[in-house]
C-alpha positions, 0 to 999 in steps of 0.5 A: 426451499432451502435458501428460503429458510436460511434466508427467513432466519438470518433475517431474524438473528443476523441483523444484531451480529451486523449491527456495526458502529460507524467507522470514522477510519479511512482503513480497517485494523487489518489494512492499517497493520499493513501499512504500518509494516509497509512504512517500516520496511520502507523507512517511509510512507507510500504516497500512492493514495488509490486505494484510498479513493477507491474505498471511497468511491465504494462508500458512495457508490456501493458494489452490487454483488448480484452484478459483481463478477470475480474482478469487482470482488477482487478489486475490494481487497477485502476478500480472500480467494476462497471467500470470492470463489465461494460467492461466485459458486453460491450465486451459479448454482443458487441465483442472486442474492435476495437480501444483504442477510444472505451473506451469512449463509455463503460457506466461508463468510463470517460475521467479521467478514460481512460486517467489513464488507458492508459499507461498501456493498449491497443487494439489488436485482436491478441490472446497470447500465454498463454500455451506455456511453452517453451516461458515463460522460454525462452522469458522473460526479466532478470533484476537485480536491485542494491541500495545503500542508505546512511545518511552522517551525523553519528548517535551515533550507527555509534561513536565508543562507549565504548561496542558493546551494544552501536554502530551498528556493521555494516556499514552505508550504506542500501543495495537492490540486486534484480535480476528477471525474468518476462515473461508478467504478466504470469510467474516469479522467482527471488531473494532478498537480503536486507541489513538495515544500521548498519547490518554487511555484509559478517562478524559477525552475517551476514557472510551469505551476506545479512540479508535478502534473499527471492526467489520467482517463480509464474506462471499463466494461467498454463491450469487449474492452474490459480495461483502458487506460491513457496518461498514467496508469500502473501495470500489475503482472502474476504474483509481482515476480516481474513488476507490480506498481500498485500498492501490495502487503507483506506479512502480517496478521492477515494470513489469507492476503498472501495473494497479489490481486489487481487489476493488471491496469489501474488508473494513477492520479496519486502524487507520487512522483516515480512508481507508474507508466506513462502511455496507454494500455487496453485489455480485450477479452473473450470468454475464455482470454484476455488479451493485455498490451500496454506501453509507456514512455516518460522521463525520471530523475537520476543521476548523469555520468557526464565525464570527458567522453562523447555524449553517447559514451555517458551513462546513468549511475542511479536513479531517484525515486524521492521526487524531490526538486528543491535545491540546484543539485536536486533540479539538476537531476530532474528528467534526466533519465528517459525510459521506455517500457511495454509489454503484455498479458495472455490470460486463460480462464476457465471454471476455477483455472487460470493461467497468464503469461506476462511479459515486460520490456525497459529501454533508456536512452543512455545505458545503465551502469551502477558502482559494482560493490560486492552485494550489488554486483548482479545489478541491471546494466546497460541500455534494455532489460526484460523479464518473461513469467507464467502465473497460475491460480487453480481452486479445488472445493477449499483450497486454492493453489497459485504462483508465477515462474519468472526468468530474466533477460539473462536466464536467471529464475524466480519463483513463488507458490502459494496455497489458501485453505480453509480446513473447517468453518473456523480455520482458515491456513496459508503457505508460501514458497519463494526460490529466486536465484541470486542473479535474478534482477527486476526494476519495479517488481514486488512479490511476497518476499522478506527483501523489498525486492524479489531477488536473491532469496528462498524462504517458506511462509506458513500461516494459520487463522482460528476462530474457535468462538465467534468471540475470539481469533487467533492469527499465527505465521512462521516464516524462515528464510535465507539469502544465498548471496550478500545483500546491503549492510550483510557481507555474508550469505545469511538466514533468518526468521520471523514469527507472529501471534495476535489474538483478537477478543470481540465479546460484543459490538462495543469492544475490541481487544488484540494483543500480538507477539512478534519475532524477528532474527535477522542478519546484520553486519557487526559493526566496529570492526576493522576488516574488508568483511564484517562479521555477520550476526543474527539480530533479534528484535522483539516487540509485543502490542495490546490496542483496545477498541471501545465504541462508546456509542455510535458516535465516539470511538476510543482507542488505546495502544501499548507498545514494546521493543526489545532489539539486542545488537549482540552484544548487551551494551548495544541492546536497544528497547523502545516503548509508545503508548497512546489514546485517541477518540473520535467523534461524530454527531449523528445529526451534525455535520462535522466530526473530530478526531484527537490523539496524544501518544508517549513514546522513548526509544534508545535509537534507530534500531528500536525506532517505532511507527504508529497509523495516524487518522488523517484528512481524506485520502491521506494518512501518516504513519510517523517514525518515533525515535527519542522521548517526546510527546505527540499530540494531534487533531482532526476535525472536518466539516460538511459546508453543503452536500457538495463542500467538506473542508478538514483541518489538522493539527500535529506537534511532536515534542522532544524531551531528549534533544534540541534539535530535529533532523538534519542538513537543509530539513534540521530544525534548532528546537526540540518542537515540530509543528504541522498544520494541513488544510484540505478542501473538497467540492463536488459537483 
């Protein structure tokens, strides 16, 4: 009787609080947050696109959350711990969900919550298919995808020059095949094809097509096999203490997102060139284990110490990650590097306990040896290296506890520990704790740390979320940290801190308003001094944003964005301030079949340091997220449009002008012009 009621009155008063104006975006504010912390950490963009496609593929197939397990809830990245914990519990003792206006009445779901989650979700009492082979091969949807992307105005590797050292061979033009085929979230296979500007194409050093292939089949909930992957898939261990492939956040905004959940395979048809396995995994289970086992070999790009010595006395002195194959040096460098990797996972669950063991081994053909300078000297070396941890998650009524011990092959330890709470109805708070010896090495790991990654550092993580109206929120973090060894550009152990408050302002569906405060002390060389060891100072850097959200209608959206850094080098002759400010609309008639995006954007800056990034709407399943530096102006356009039912083409337009300077870049990418221009077409056909 008790569900009953609650039931007849969402019903009732609930539909207005859902009532939500379409999302043109591809992301939500808080994953676009992410991303734009990703790309500054980074000083670049992630081109590992799955997340992407994996919302889409929600949007046209939605979970059903009376089907859906704990997994599929995780696999949305749209939950907190406790937020899925909850609905597992409602659903044990309470049964299936009667309508989507339920959800409201499930301890730790707000509005905010729902009304992300339901694009991607409903409620049905129907039952799937899950073990009908013959329905996943024959019942799915063909895709193929085709992306030209090109910069109008010539950059000196695009000149004929003199020798070939000194030009691109190949054309301007970038270029993504992707052809796929998805059954639900439950089985699929496909190809990629990725071509970067200036690689040849069907000639020179390319005549096999693309510089790039990858292929990919995965398959889930096949009887006992809950996981396989063949071809290229990505392999996700604990919290990311010993390796973590698939895209993962840091702080931010989101204090409940402190937790790494991922499948520990995944399947991989991105175009980027360096950051997955190449081989086969399977996860098989019980009730209460899960048994993992995966291995990989494949080629990467690096660089061959070939001096006089024997060939087996050569030895790798780094690896390359940028993918990029243009110029003969660059060619010269392509697969030089062969690793071989496997490893596995032991998992016990049972209620809200669970433990894992992981385990992960590398072996290349040739022995790894870096240049030893003083911050590198605990560098991997030689021809293998492993790493061993145990990860742990335990959930007690609102709070939910987990963490990963790691040692390496040379007995150096790591460790992350983290706890989700939720204190009363309208306070959610988070703690992480790291300690990571500053010997402790991992090729392709990637926890919650303040360093990119895991390795020599401690550091304590507090957060805190308020909701003290349904109205307003208020999102808060302190994070100090430390690092007891040297680290690049920081010829001294040093600490720091960073610290954030947004507060978040929804009166009604139409407006959205957040404004936050964020600062970073953090260690820097001081530059300019003649002696072995620089002096190490603290370097503070401010920066406050307001970004309103207006829904017009149901179908035009605007946005406006202000944003200032002030960044001090210590000294007042090296203080640094940037500032950006842009509006943009989006529009989507309700009975057409096409939809426009624009954006114009400011932006001065005093340098590198005081250098800003803003998230640009984009064609599907691709985003940019711009680096501003200078004074100019930028301006782009979207526009995209439904052929049929099975063809949807976009368009995009982009220039960024510069007010400051003549020319753009350097080397072989330098443009002579304060003006660069970006044109992408895209083509997708279902069938």
């Amino acid at each position: 009787m008790r569900k009953v009621t609650l039931i007849v009155v969402a019903f009732f008063i609930l539909p207005g609080a859902f009532a939500r104006q379409e999302n043109t975006s591809q992301l939500e504010d808080d994953a676009i947050q992410q991303l734009e912390n990703l790309a500054e950490r980074q000083n670049g963009e992630p081109e590992d696109d799955a997340y992407l496609q994996a919302m889409d593929q929600y949007r046209k197939n939605k979970l059903n959350l009376n089907t859906a397990d704990e997994d599929d809830l995780k696999r949305l990245h749209l939950l907190s711990e406790l937020q899925v914990q909850s609905l597992i519990s409602y659903k044990r003792v309470l049964g299936q969900l009667i309508s989507i206006y339920e959800l409201q009445s499930i301890p730790g779901w707000d509005v905010v919550t729902i009304q992300k989650l339901l694009p991607f979700v409903t409620v049905s009492t129907s039952q799937s298919l899950l073990d009908n082979l013959r329905q996943r091969l024959t019942s799915g949807r063909h895709s193929v995808l085709l992306r030209l992307q090109q910069v109008l105005e010539k950059s000196n590797g695009f000149i004929r020059a003199d020798s070939i050292a000194n030009r691109y061979p190949g054309s301007s033009g970038k270029v993504l095949f992707r052809y796929k085929y998805v059954f639900r979230n439950l089985f699929q296979f496909g190809i990629t094809g990725d071509k970067d500007a200036g690689e040849q194409f069907l000639k020179g050093n390319q005549k096999q097509g693309f510089d790039f292939y990858s292929f990919h089949l995965f398959a889930r909930k096949l009887g006992p096999i809950k996981l396989l992957a063949l071809g290229d898939f990505t392999v996700n261990l604990g919290q990311g203490l010993i390796h973590w492939q698939s895209l993962a956040f840091k702080k931010s905004a989101d204090i409940t997102s402190v937790k790494r959940q991922a499948d520990i395979l995944r399947p991989y048809n991105s175009p980027g060139e360096y950051n997955f396995m190449r081989g086969a995994g399977i996860t098989v289970g019980t009730k209460l284990f899960d048994f993992t086992a995966f291995a990989s070999s494949r080629k990467l790009d690096g660089s061959l110490n070939n001096d006089t010595s024997q060939t087996n006395d050569d030895y790798i002195s780094s690896i390359l990650n940028s993918g990029y194959h243009r110029t003969p040096a660059e060619v010269e460098k392509k697969n030089r590097i062969i690793q071989r990797s496997f490893g596995g996972n032991i998992s016990f669950k049972k209620d809200a306990l669970h433990i894992g063991i992981n385990a992960i081994a590398f072996n290349f053909l040739t022995p790894l040896i870096r240049n030893v300078t003083s911050y590198n000297q605990y560098a991997i070396t030689g021809k293998s290296w492993s790493n061993y941890s145990v990860d742990y998650s335990y959930t007690y009524r609102n709070f939910h506890l987990f963490g990963e011990a790691a040692i390496d092959q040379n007995k150096s330890k790591a460790f992350v520990g983290g706890l989700l709470a939720s204190l009363d109805e309208k306070i959610d708070a988070s703690v992480v704790y790291r300690n990571i010896d500053q010997s402790y090495q991992t090729l392709y790991g990637n926890a919650f740390t303040e360093s990119t990654f895991p390795t020599n550092e401690k550091g304590l993580f507090t957060g805190i979320s308020i909701r003290p109206y349904t109205f307003l929120k208020i999102d808060a973090y302190a994070d100090v940290f430390s690092f007891p060894w040297l680290k690049y550009r920081v010829d001294a152990p040093s600490k720091g801190s960073e610290y954030l408050l947004q507060v978040s302002y929804k009166p009604n569906k139409k407006i959205e308003v957040y404004t936050r405060f964020k600062n970073e002390n953090k260690a820097f060389n001081l530059t300019g001094l003649n002696s072995f060891t620089r002096q190490v100072y603290l370097r503070p850097k401010d920066s406050w944003r307001t970004q309103i959200t207006y829904n017009v209608s149901r179908q035009f959206t605007y946005h406006q964005r202000v944003e200032i850094m002030w960044f001090d080098r210590h000294e007042k002759s090296r203080s640094e301030q940037g500032f950006l400010l842009y509006v943009d609309g989006r529009f989507k008639p309700k009975t057409r079949p096409f939809a426009i995006n624009a954006r114009v954007q400011y932006f001065e800056t005093d340098g590198f340091d005081s250098r800003l990034y803003a998230f640009e709407n984009d064609v599907l399943y691709s985003y940019s997220i711009p680096q501003f530096m200078g004074k100019g102006l930028r301006y782009y356009m979207n526009a995209s449009w439904d052929v049929n039912k099975k063809m949807t083409v976009w368009a995009r337009w982009s220039q960024t002008i510069y007010s400051n300077q003549n020319s753009i870049s350097s080397g072989l990418d330098k443009i002579q012009g304060n003006k660069r221009t970006e044109i992408k077409l895209q083509l997708l056909y279902n069938f």
